[in-house]
N, C-alpha and C positions, 0 to 999 in steps of 0.2 A: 504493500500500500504506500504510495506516494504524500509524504506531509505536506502541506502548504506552506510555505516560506514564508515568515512575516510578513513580504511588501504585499500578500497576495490575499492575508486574510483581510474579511469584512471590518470597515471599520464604524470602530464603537464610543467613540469620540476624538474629532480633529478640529485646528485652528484652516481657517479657510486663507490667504493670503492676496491678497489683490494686488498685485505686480502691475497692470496698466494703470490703476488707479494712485496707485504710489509715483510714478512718472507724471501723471496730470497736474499731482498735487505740487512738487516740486519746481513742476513750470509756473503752476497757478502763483505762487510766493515770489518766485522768482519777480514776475512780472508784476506783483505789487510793490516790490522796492526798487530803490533807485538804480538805476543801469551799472552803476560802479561797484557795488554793493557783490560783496563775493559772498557764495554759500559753503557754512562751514555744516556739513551733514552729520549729524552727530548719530552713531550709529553702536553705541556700547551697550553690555547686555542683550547679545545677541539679537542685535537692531531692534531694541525691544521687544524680546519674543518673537520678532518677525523671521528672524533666520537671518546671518549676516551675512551668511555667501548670498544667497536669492536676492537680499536685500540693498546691500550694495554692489552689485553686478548692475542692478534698474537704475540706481542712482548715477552711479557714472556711466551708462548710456545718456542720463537725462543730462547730466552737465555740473554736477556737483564739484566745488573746486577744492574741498579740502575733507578729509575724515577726521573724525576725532571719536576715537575709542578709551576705552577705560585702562587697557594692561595688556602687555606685549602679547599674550597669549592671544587677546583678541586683533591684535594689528598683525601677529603672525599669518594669521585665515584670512586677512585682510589682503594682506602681500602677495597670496598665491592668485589671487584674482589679476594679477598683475603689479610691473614695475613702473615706477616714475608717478604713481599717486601717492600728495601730501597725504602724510599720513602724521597725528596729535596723538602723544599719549598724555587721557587730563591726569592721570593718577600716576604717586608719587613713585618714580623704579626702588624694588632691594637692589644693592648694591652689585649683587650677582649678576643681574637684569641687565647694566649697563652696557656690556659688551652688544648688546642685541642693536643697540641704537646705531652702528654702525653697520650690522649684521642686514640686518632688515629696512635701513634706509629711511627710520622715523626719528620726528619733534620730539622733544619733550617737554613736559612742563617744569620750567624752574623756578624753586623758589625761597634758596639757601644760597648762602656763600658755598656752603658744602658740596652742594650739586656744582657751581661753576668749577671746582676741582676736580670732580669725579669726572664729570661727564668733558671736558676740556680735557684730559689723561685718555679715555677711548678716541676723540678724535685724532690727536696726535698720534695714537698708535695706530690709527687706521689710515692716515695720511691723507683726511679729509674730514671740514670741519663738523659740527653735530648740528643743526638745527635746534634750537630751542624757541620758548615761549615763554615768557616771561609773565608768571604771574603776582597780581598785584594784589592782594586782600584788604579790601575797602570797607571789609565788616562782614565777612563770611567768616570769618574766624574759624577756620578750614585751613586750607591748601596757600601758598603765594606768601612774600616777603610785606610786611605790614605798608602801607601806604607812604608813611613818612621816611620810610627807608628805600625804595623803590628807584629811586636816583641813582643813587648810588653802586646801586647791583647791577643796575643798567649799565651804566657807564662800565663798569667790572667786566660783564661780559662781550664790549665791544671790544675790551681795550687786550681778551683774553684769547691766543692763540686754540685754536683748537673749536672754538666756538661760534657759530653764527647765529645772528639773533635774526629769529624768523616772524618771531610775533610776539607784542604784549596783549593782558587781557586781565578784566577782572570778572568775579560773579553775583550775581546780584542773591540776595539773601532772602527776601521778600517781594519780589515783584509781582506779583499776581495779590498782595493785600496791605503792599506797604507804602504807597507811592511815594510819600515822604521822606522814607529812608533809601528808596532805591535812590530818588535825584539826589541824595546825599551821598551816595554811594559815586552815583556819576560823576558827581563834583569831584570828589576825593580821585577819582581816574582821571577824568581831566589835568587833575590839577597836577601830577606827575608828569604827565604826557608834555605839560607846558613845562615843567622843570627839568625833559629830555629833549633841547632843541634839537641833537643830534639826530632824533630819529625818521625816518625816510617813510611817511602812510605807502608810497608808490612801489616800496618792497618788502614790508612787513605785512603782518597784519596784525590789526587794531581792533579787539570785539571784547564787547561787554554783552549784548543782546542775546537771551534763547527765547525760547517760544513762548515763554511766560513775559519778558521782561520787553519784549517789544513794544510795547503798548506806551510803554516812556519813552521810546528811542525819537529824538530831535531829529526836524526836520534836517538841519543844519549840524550832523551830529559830526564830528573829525571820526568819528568807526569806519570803517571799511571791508567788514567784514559783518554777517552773526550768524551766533548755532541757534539750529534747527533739528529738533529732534522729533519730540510728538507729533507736531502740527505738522511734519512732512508724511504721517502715517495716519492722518485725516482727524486728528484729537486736538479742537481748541483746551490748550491750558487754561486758560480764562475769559471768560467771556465778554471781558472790557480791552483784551487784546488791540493791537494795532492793525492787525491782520484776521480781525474775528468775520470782516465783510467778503474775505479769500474762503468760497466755499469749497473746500476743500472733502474729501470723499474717505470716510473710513475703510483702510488695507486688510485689517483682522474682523475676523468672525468667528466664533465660539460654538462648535456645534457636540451633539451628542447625539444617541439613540434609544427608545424606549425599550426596558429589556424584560419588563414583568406589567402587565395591568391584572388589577383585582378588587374586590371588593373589601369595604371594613366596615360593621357595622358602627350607629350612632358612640359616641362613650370609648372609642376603640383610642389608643396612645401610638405613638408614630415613635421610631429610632431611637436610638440610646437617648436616657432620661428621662423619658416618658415625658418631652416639654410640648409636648402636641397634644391636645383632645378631638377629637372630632367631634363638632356640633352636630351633625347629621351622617346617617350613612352615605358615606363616599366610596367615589372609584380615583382609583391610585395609584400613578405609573414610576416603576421603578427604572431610573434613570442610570444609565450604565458609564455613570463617572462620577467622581466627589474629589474631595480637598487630594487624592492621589494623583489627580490631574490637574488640579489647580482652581477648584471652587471651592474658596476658603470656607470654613466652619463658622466666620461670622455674619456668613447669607442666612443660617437655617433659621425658617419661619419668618426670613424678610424678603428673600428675592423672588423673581417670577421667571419662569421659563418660556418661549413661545411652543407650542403645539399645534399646529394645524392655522398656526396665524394668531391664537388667542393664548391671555397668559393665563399660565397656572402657577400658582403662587407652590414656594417648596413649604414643605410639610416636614415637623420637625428636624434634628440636627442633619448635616450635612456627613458621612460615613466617608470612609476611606474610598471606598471602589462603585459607589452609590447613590442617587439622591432623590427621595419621593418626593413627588408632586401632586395634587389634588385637581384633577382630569372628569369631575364629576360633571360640569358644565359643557364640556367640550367631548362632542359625541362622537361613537368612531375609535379613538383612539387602540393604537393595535399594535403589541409588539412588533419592534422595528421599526419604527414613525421617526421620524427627525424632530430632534429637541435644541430649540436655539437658543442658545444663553447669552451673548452677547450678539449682536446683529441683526437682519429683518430675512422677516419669512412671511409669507402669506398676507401681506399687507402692515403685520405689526412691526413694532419696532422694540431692541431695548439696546440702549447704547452703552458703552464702555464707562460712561460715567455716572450715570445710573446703577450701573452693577455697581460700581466701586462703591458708589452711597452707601449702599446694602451694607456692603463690605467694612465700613468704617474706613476705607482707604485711600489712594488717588491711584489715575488712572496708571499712574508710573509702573506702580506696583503689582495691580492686576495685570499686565500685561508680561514682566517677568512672574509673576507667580506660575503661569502655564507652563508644566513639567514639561520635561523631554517625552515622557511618555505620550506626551499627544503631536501624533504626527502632523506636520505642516504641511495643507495644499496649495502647490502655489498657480494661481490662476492668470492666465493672458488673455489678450482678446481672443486667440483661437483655440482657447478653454484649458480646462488642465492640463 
């Protein structure tokens, strides 16, 4: 008897992937800001759940001029996609790591004297300088050389063999709820930026802006650059956004498959806990995915599923391999049905941010929550 080979069994819960809509979105942004304006694609965390091979393979078809990922591991899968694309690393190297910056022909983020020696010791031994980024901490109290200091490091690394400076940048801390500290933030960037006449906008680049923090970016802004992350995978950060008018088309979709319907009479308890009662006798499909695939346990008895187009709300906790739904309304329903957890079907809708509500979370999070276990389909125009 011949087994079926993974790629070949039925599936029982996958992430949908929309690869033409991911390139629309891209142009769609592009063409709301200003023609000089370079995009830095930020694509860390497995391009958000999206898969970072699929994912940026569309991007640089569409015209994306810079990446920025989180850790060499990630810019290594990056690399194999090809040579001579900028590539960011925002997160800080162990010191073992350094050697890769020459290896693999990436940025990094500087934001020590210590890194201008480390990383200034690989270029010289590799007989060619490292590109860096210099970052500036304006009140992330994170990553980057404190504001007041940022002069000086500057000038360090120009003045530093081994080293080329590719770009400064800083992050904004609040920008989707603070806007008063973000332009204080700005200010604080700027105000470096004026204390480094030496630096050239025409061969650096200059970005404070991601997808949340747009929304304050000046007409008139000295940036030339900003990351894009979310909002290139059709998720406004905020809905006061700069760019909230760029309809942009959600990439990911959330699906599952119904693997049990049945009946419970009135008084019956739902999944460990027993935090569900049933008001009335209901019918109840058993969902053939739970928090093992990436629907957190703080949905159960808040989120809704679509079915056949209509929501059904989930019915107590959420289980490892599992998750009932309450299907009494919605007639029909038959093992095997497509259950959609993030996305539209039959007319309804639930969106990425909505789910997360449920979730207590943001959308950042939901979208790396989805395990490896659920396979990604990636869709074109001429289909899967």
């Amino acid at each position: 008897m011949t087994m079926p080979t993974p790629t070949r069994l039925p599936l029982r819960c996958w992430a949908e992937i929309d690869l033409a809509a991911l390139e629309r979105n891209l142009r769609l942004i592009r063409a709301s800001l200003p023609p000089s304006m370079r995009y830095v694609a930020v694509v860390k965390a497995d391009a958000y759940g999206h898969g970072l091979h699929h994912a940026a393979a569309r991007l640089m078809h569409s015209g994306a001029d810079l990446f920025a990922v989180a850790n060499v591991s990630e810019a290594a899968t990056l690399r194999e996609l090809g040579p001579g694309w900028p590539i960011l690393l925002l997160s800080p190297l162990l010191p073992e790591e350094d050697r890769y910056l020459a290896e693999y022909d990436l940025a990094a983020t500087l934001s020590s004297q210590d890194e201008v020696a480390r990383f200034a010791r690989v270029g010289q031994t590799a007989g060619k300088p490292i590109a860096v980024h210099l970052k500036v901490d304006t009140g992330m109290g994170r990553l980057g050389v404190w504001h007041a200091d940022a002069p000086e490091l500057c000038r360090r690394i120009l003045a530093t063999p081994g080293l080329r400076l590719a770009g400064i940048f800083t992050h904004f801390a609040s920008p989707d709820d603070d806007v008063g500290f973000t332009a204080e933030q700005r200010k604080r960037f700027l105000a470096v930026l004026d204390r480094c006449p030496e630096l050239d906008p025409q061969k650096i680049f200059v970005h404070a802006d991601n997808s949340a923090g747009l929304e304050s970016m000046p007409e008139d802004s000295r940036f030339n650059a900003v990351r894009v992350g979310l909002l290139q995978f059709g998720i406004l950060p905020h809905p006061n956004s700069l760019l909230a008018a760029v309809h942009t088309e959600p990439v990911f979709s959330f699906h599952t498959r119904v693997g049990l319907v049945k009946t419970l009479p009135r008084g019956s308890t739902v999944s460990y806990g027993r935090t569900c009662k049933l008001a009335r006798d209901s019918t109840v499909a058993v969902l053939c995915s739970g928090y093992g695939d990436g629907i957190p346990r703080a949905v159960s008895n808040r989120a809704a599923v679509l079915i056949h187009g209509r929501r059904c709300p989930v019915l107590g906790r959420v289980t490892m391999d599992q998750t009932i739904v309450d299907v009494t309304d919605v007639p029909g329903v038959t093992c095997g049905d497509e259950a959609v957890l993030i996305g539209r079907h039959a007319g309804g809708e639930i969106n990425i941010t909505e789910f997360s509500h449920w979730a207590d979370t943001i959308p950042w999070e939901t979208l790396c929550s989805v395990t490896k276990r659920v396979p990604r389909i990636y869709r074109t125009p001429l289909g899967i």
